[in-house]
C-alpha positions as CSV (number, residue, x, y, z in Angstrom):
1,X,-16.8,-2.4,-2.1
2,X,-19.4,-0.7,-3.4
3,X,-18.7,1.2,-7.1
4,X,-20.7,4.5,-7.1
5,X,-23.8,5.5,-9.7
6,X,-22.9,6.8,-12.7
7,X,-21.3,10.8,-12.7
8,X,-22.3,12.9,-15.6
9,X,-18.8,13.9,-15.8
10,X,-16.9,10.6,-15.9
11,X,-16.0,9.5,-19.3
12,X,-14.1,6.5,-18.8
13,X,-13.3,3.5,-15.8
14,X,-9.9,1.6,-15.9
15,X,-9.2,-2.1,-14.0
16,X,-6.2,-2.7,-11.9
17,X,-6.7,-6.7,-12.0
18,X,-4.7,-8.1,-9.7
19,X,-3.4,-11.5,-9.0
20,X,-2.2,-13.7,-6.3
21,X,1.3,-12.1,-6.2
22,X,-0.3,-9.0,-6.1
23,X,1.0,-8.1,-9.8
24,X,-1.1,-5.9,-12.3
25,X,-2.3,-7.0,-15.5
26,X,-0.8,-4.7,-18.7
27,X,-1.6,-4.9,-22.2
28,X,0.2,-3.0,-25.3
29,X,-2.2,-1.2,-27.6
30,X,-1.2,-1.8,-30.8
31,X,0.3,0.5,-33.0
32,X,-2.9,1.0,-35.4
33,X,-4.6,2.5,-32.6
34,X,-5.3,6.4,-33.0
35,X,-5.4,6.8,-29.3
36,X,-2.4,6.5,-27.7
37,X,-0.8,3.9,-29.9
38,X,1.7,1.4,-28.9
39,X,1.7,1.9,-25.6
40,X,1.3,-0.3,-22.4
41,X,-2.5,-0.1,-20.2
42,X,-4.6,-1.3,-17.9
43,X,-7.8,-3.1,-19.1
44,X,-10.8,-0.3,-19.4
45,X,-12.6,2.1,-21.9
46,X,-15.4,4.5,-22.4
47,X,-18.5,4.1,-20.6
48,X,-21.3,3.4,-23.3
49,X,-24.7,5.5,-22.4
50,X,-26.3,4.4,-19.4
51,X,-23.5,2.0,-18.3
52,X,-22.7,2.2,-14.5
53,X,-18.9,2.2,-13.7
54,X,-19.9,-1.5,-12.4
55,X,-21.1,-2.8,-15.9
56,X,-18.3,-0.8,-17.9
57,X,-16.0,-2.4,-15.4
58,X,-17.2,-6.3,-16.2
59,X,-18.3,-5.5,-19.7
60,X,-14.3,-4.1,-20.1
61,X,-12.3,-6.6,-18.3
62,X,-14.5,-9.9,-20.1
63,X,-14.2,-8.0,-23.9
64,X,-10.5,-7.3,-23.4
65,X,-9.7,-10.6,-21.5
66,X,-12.3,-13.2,-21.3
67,X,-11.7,-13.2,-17.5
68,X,-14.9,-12.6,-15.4
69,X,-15.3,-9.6,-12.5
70,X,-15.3,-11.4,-9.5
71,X,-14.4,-8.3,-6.9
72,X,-14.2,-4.5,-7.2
73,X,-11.6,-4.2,-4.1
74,X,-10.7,-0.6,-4.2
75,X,-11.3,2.8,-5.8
76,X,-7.6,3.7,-6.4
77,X,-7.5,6.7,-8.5
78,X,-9.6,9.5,-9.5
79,X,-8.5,11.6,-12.5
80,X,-8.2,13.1,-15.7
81,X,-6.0,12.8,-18.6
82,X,-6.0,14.8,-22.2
83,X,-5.3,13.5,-25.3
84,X,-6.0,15.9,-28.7
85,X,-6.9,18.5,-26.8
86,X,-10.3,16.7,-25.4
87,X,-9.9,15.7,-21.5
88,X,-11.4,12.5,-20.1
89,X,-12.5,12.0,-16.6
90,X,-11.3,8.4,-15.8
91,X,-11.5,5.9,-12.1
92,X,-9.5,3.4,-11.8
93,X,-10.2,0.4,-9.8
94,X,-8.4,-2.5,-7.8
95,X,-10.4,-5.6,-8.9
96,X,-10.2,-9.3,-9.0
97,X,-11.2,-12.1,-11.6
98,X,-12.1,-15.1,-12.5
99,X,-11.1,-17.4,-15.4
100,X,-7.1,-18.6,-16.4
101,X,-4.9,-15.5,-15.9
102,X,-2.4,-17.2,-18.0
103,X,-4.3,-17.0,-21.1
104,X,-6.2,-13.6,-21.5
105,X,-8.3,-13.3,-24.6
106,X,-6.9,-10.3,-26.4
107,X,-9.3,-8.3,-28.3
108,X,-7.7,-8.9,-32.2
109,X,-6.2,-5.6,-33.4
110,X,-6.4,-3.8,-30.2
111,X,-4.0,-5.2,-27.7
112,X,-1.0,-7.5,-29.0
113,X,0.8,-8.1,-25.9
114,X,0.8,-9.0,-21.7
115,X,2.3,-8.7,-19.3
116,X,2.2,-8.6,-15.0
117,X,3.4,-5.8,-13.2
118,X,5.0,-5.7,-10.2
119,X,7.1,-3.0,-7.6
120,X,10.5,-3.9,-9.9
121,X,8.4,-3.6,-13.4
122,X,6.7,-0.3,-13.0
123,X,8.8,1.2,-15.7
124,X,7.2,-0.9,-18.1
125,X,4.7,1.6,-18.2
126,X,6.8,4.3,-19.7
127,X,7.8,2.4,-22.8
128,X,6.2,3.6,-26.2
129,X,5.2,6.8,-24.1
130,X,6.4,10.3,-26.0
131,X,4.7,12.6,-23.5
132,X,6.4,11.6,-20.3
133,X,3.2,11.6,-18.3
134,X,4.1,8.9,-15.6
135,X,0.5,9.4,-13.6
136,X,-0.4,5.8,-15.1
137,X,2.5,4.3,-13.4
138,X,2.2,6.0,-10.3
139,X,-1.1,4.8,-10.3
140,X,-0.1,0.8,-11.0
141,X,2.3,1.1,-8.5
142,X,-0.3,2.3,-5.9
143,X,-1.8,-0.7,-6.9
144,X,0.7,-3.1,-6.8
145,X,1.4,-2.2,-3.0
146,X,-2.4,-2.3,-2.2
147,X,-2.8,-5.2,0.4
148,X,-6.1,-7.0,1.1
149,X,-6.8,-9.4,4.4
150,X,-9.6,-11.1,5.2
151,X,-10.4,-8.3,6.8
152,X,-9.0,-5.4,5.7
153,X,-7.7,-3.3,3.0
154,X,-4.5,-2.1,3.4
155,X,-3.5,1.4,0.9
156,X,-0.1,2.7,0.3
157,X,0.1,6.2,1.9
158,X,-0.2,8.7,-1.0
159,X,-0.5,12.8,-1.2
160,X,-3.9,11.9,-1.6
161,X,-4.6,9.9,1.6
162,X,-3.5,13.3,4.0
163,X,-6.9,13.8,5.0
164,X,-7.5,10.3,6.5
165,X,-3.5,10.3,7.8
166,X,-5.0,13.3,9.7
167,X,-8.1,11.7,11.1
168,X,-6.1,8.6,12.3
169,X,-3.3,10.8,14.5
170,X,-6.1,12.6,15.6
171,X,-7.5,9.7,17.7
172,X,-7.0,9.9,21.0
173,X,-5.1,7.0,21.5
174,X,-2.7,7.6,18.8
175,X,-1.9,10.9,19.5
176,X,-0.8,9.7,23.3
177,X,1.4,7.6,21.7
178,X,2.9,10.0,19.4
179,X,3.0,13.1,21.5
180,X,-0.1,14.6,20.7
181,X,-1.8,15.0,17.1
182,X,-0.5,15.9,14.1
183,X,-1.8,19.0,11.9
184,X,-3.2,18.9,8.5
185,X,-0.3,20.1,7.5
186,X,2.0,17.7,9.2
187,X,-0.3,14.9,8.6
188,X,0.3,16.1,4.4
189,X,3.8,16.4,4.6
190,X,4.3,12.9,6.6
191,X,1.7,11.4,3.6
192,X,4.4,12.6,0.8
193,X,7.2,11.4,2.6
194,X,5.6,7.6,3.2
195,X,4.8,8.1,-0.4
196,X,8.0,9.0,-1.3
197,X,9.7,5.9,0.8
198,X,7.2,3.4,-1.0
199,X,8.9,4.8,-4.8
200,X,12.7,4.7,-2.5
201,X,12.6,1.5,-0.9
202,X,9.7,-0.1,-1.9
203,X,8.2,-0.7,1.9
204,X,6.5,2.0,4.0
205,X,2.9,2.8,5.7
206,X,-0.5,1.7,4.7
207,X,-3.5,3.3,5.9
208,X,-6.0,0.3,7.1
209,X,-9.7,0.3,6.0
210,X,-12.4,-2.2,6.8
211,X,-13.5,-4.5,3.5
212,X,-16.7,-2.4,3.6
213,X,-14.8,0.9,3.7
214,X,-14.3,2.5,7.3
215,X,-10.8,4.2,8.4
216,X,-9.5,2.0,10.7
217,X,-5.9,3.0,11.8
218,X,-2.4,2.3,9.7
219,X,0.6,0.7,9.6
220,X,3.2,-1.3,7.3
221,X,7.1,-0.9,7.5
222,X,9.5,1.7,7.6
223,X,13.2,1.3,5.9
224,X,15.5,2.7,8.7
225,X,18.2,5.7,7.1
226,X,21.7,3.7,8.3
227,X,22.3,7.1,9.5
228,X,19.6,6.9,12.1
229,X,20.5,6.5,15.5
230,X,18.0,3.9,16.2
231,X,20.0,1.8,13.8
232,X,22.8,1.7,16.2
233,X,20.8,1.3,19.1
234,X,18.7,-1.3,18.0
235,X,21.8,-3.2,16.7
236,X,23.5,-3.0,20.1
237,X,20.4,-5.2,21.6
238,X,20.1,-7.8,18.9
239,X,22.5,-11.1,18.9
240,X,26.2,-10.0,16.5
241,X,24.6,-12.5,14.0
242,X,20.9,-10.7,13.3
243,X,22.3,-7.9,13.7
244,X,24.6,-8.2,10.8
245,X,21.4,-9.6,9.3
246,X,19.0,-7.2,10.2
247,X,21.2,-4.4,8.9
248,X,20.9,-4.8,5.3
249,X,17.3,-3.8,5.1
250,X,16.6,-2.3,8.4
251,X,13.1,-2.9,8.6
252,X,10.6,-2.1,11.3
253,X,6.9,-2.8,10.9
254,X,4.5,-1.4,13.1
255,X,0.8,0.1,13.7
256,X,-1.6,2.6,15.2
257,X,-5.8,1.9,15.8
258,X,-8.4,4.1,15.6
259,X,-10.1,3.5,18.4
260,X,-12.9,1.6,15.9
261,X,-10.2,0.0,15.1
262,X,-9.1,-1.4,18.4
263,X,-9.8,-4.5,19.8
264,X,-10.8,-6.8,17.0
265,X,-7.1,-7.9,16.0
266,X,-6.5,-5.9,13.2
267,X,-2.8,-4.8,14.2
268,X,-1.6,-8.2,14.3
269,X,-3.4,-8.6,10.9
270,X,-1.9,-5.6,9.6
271,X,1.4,-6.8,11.1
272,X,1.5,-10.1,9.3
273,X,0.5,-8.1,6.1
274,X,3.9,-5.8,7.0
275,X,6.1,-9.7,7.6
276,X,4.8,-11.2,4.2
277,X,6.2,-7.9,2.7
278,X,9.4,-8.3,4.1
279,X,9.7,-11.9,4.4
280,X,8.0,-12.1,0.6
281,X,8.9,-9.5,-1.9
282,X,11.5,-8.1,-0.2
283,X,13.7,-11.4,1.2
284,X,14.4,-9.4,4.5
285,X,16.5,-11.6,6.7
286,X,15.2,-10.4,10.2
287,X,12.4,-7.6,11.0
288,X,12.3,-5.5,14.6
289,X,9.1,-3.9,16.0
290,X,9.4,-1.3,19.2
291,X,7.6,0.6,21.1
292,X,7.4,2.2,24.8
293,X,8.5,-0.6,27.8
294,X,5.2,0.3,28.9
295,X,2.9,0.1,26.1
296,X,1.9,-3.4,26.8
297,X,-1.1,-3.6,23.4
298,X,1.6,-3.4,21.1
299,X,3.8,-5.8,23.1
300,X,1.0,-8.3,23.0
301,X,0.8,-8.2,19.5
302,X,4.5,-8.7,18.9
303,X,4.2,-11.8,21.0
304,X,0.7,-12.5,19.0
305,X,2.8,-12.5,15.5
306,X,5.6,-14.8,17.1
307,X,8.2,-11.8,17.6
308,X,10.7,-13.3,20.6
309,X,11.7,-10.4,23.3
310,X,15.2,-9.2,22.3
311,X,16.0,-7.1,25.1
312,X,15.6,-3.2,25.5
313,X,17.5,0.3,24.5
314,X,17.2,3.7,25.2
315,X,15.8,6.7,22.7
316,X,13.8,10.0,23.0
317,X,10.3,8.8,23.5
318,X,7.8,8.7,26.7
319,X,8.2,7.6,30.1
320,X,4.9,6.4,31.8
321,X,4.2,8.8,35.0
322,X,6.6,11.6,32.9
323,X,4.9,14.7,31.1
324,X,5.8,14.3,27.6
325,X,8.6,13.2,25.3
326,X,12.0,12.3,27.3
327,X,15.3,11.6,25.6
328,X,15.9,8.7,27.4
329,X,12.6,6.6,27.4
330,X,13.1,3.0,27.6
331,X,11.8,0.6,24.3
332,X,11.0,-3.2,24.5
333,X,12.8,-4.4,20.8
334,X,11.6,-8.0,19.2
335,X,12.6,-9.7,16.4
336,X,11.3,-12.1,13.9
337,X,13.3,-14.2,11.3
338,X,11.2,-15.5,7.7
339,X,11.4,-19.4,9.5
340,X,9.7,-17.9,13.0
341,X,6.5,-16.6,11.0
């Protein structure tokens, strides 16, 4: 991606380095340090006069670590922080480097230890903090669920990703799919709850956006409530043995195009992104994707990510030749199993 010209207002640019386990590099500032002593951060600083948030970012990351800046992936937060009364304007990207991530150069008398974050480490961040403010570690943990393809970018829905929730349920196509569009509003409160089930179960949507940047659709897993009557359902089609199987994590990965989107394979992309989730961090024993009998895209991808045909149930969804949502729609089920992939 391509990191914006300097703002007047920004003060200070933070890197999320990631690396092949999609952890996030930490250091502890030592306890000398006036600022925030003896605390655990990301790599970053102050932006020296007429630094770009590009240079700070690779001047940063090779004084604090000796690793090089090899990609700026993603801008994944914008925001400000206060410290002795004097706030600071601060972005915070997703990047990637170059050099041996098992031996980062600490800067003597700043940083005294490492560390790799990932989803089960996030409280790391709190440790040495007195003020409570968990915004850092919300901010990690966005990062830490960031996926990236070779084609795509995949973001954890946030609060902060409604407006492009919106635009994607808007499309056409989608909103045939889901019984029309969704309203700002519904499109906000369906952002905080896939925000919510990312913190909960550590699995839910991303939104998908082309390497260079454009909105392309979502997608990711959902963690199934054992209350839900899908559960039952679905378990009623599946072989006794994944069923068993299948209930302890109750996954279901999925997607929806933009119509941009469509056609170039970037559901089945964002569906193998969803399996290595489950299959990886997770350790999910069997995954489901459904949909409409008659919604024959999304069956071919299934088939496309080696899903085999487990047979069909009935739920409230849409008929084809029927005006709107029936109760008793009929859904094509597949499963997948981690030695299928």
């Amino acid at each position: 991606m391509t990191v914006e010209p300097r703002d007047p207002e920004l003060d200070c640019v933070g890197a999320l380095i990631q690396d092949a386990r999609g952890r996030v590099f930490v250091q502890r500032r030592t306890a000398e340090r006036r600022l925030l002593p003896g605390i655990w951060d990301i790599v970053g600083g102050h932006l020296e006069p007429g630094e770009t948030p590009a240079q700070a970012l690779a001047r940063e990351i090779e004084e604090e670590t000796g690793w090089v800046l090899r990609e700026t992936v993603a801008l994944i937060a914008d925001w400000q922080w206060e410290y002795d009364g004097v706030v600071r304007r601060e972005l915070d990207y997703l990047v990637t480097v170059d050099g041996d991530l098992t031996a980062p150069r600490l800067e003597v008398g700043k940083h005294d230890a490492t560390a790799w974050v990932g989803p089960d480490d996030l409280e790391l961040l709190m440790v040495g903090r007195t003020d409570g403010d968990r915004r850092l570690l919300d901010i990690v943990g966005r990062a830490v669920r960031c996926t990236v393809t070779d084609r795509l970018r995949l973001e954890p829905v946030t609060t902060g990703h409604a407006a492009d929730l919106h635009a994607v349920q808007a499309d056409p196509w989608v909103a045939e799919w889901y019984d029309g569009a969704w309203s700002y509003d519904e499109a906000k409160a369906r952002a905080a709850w896939f925000e919510d089930q990312w913190r909960a179960d550590g699995v839910s949507k991303w939104l998908a956006y082309r390497r260079t940047g454009e909105l392309v659709g979502r997608g990711g897993l959902s963690c199934l409530a054992p209350d839900n009557p899908l559960v039952a359902a679905i378990a009623s089609v599946l072989p006794a043995s994944v069923a068993e199987v299948w209930r302890r994590d109750r996954l279901e990965v999925g997607w929806a195009l933009t119509a941009q989107g469509r056609g170039h394979g970037y559901a089945a992309e964002i569906g193998r992104a969803g399996l290595d989730l489950a299959f990886g961090k997770v350790g999910a024993a069997a995954v489901v994707a459904f949909t409409e009998q008659h919604n024959q895209a999304s069956r071919a991808v299934m088939a496309r990510l080696g899903m085999r045909f487990a047979g069909e149930f009935t739920a409230e969804g849409l008929r084809e030749g029927a005006a709107g949502v029936v109760p008793d729609a009929a859904f094509a089920l597949c499963v997948i199993g981690p030695d299928v992939r």
